[in-house]
C-alpha positions in Angstrom: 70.9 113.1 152.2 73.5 110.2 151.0 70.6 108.3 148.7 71.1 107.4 145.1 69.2 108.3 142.1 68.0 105.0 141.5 66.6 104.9 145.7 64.9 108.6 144.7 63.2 107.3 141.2 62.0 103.8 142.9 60.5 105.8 145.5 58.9 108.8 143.5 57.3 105.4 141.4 56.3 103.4 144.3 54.7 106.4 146.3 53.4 108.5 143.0 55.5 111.3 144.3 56.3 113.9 141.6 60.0 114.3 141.9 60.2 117.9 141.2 58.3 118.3 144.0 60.7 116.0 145.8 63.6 117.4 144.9 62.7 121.1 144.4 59.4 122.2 145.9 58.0 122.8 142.7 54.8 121.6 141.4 52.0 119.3 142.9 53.3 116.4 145.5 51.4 113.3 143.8 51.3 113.1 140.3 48.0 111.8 140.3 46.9 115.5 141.6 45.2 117.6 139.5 47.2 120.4 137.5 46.0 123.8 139.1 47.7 127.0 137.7 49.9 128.6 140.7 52.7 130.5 141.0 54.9 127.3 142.3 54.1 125.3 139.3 56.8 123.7 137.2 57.3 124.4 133.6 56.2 120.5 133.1 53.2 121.6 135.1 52.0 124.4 133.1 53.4 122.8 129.5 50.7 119.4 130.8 48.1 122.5 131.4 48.1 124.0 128.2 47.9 121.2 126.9 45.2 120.7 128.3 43.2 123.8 126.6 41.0 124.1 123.2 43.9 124.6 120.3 42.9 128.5 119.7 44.2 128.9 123.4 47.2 127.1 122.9 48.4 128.9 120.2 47.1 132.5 121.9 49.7 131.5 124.6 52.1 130.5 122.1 52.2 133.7 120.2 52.3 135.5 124.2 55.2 133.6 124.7 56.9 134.3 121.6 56.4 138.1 122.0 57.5 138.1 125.1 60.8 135.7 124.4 62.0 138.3 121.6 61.2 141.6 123.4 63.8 140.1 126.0 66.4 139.2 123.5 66.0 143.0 122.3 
């Protein structure tokens, strides 16, 4: 494909196409869908989905996250 990032964002705009999807098979195709948790989801996906949850929850995940960044970085 020969088209121009400015042809791919008017596009993505005009047609409500999420351009992850577009461009990388990731995520949900409209960005109008609802966020469902799957294993193709992006990281804006599940970022918008935690949002998303009570506060206690976010920071649950937060804390699961952080353990699991620094037992990588050991």
């Amino acid at each position: 494909m020969t088209l121009k990032h400015h042809e791919i964002a008017k596009f993505t705009e005009k047609h409500g196409v999420n351009p992850e999807w577009l461009l990388e098979g990731k995520g949900r195709i409209f960005k109008k869908d609802k966020i469902e948790p799957n294993p193709s989801m992006s990281g804006a996906e599940f970022a918008a989905l935690v949002r998303t949850l009570p506060e206690a929850q976010q920071r649950k995940i937060e804390a699961l996250i952080d353990l699991l960044l620094a037992e990588r970085s050991q």
